[in-house]
C-alpha positions as CSV (number, residue, x, y, z in Angstrom):
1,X,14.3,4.7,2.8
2,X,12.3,2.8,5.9
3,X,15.2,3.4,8.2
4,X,13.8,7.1,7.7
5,X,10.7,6.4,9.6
6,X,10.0,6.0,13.2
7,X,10.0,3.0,14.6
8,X,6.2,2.0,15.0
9,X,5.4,3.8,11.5
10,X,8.3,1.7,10.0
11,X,6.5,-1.3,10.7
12,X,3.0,-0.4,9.5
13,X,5.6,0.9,6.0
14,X,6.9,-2.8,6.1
15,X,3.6,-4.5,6.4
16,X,2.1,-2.6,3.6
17,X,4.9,-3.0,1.4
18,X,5.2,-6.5,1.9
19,X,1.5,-6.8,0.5
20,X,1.8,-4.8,-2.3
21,X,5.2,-6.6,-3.2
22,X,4.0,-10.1,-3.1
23,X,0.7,-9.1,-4.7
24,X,1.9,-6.7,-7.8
25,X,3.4,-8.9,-10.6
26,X,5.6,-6.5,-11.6
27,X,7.3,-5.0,-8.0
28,X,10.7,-5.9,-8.3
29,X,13.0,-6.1,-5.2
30,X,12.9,-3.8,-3.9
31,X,9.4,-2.1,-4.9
32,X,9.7,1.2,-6.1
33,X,7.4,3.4,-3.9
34,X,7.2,5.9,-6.7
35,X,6.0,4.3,-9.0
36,X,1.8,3.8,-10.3
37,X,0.8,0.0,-8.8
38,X,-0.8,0.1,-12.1
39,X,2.5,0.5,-13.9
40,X,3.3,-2.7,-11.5
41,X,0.9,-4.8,-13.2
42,X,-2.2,-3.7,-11.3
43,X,-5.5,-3.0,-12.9
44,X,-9.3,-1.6,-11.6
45,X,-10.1,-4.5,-9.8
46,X,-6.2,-5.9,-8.6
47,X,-6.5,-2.4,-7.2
48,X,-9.6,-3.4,-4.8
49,X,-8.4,-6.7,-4.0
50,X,-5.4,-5.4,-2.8
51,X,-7.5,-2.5,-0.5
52,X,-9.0,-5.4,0.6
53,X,-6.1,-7.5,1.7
54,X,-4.6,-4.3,3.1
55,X,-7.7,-3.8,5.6
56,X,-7.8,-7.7,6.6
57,X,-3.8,-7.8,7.3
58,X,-4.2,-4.3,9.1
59,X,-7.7,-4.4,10.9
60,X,-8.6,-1.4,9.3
61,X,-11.5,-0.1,6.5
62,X,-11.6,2.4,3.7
63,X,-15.0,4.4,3.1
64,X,-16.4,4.6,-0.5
65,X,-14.8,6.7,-2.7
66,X,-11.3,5.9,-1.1
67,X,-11.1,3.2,-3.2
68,X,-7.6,2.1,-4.5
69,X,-6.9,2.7,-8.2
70,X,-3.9,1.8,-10.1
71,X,-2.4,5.7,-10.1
72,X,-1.8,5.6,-6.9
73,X,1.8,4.8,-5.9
74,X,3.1,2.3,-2.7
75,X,3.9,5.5,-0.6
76,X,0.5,7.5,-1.5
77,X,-1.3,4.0,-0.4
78,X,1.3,3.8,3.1
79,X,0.1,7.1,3.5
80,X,-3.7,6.2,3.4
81,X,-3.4,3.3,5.9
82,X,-1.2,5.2,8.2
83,X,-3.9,7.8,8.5
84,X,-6.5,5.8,9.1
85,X,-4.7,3.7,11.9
86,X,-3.0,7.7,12.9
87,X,0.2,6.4,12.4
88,X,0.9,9.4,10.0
C-alpha cells in the first residue's frame, strides 16, 4: 500500500504509521489503516496523547476541535497531518 504514494508523502505515511503502530496495543504487523484506532486499543484520551506525539515527531499542530478520537482510522489521521504539513 505505501509503495502507492509518492515518494516525500510515503515518508510522512511511514512516520505516522510508525507512531500509531508502536503506540496502539492492538496494531498488529502490519497496522490495518482501515481500521478505528479505537478498535486498536485506543480510548478518549490515548487518542490525544497520540495527536500529541504526532505534532512533536512531525513539527506540526492541530486547532481545537480537530482533536483525534478513537473512530478515526490510521489513513483518516495520515490524511490530517499530510494536510496540515500540504503533503496531501
Amino acid at each position: 500500500m505505501i509503495a502507492a504514494f509518492p515518494v516525500v508523502t510515503r515518508s510522512l505515511l511511514q512516520r505516522v504509521l510508525a507512531i500509531l503502530a508502536s503506540e496502539l496495543p492492538l496494531a498488529g504487523d502490519p497496522l490495518n489503516v482501515n481500521v478505528p484506532i479505537g478498535d486498536l486499543g485506543a480510548d478518549s484520551l490515548s487518542a490525544l496523547s497520540l495527536q500529541y506525539e504526532i505534532e512533536e515527531a512531525i513539527g506540526i499542530a492541530f486547532l481545537d476541535g480537530e482533536d483525534f478520537t478513537p473512530d478515526l482510522t490510521a489513513i483518516q489521521i495520515y490524511d490530517r497531518v499530510a494536510a496540515k504539513v500540504g503533503a496531501a
